[in-house]
N, C-alpha and C positions, 0 to 999 in steps of 0.2 A: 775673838773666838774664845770658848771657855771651854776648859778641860772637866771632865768629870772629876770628882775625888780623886778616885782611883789614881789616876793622873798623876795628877798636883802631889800626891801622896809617893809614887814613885819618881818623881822630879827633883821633888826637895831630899828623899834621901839617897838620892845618887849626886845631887851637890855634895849633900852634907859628907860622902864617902871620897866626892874624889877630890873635893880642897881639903880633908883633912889629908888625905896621900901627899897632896901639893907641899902642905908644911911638913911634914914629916920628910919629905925630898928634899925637899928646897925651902928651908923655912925663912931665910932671908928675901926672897923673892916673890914669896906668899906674901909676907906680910906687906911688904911693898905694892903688891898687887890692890889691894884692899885699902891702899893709901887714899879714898877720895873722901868727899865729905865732909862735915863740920869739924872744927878746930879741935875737938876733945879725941875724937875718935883717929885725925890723922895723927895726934900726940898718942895716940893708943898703938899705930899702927908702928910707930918709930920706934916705939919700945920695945915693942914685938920683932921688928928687925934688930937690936940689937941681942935682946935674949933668943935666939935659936932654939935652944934647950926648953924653955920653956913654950915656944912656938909650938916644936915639937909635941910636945905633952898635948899641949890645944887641936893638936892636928891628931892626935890618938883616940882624946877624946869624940874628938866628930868622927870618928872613924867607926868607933864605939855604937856613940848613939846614932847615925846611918844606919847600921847591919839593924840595932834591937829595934829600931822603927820598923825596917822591911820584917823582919819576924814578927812583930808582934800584928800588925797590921795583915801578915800573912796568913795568922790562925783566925782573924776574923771574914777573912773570905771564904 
């Protein structure tokens, strides 16, 4: 089944809003969440569980750009 744009376009930025909420909540948990995958990225994610703080930030920014995708993509409908 394939979604319109539109869609896809509201999909990904309501991921992109609510895992950043996730880290910004709970940024040790996030990151652990996201632990699968190749070897670089689960050594990405371990570091991420250890900095918080900087999870956080990561998680602001998705936060960020979720909303300015929904706006900007709002004034072209």
């Amino acid at each position: 089944m394939l979604l319109p744009s539109k869609r896809w376009k509201h999909f990904t930025a309501m991921a992109l809003i609510g895992d950043g909420v996730m880290a910004v909540v709970c940024p040790r948990s996030d990151a652990l969440a996201w632990e699968r995958g190749p070897k670089s990225w689960r050594r990405l994610m371990r570091k991420l569980q250890d900095h918080p703080t900087l999870t956080r930030a990561i998680g602001a920014v998705q936060i960020i750009g979720g909303i300015c995708w929904v706006l900007h993509h709002e004034e072209e409908d």
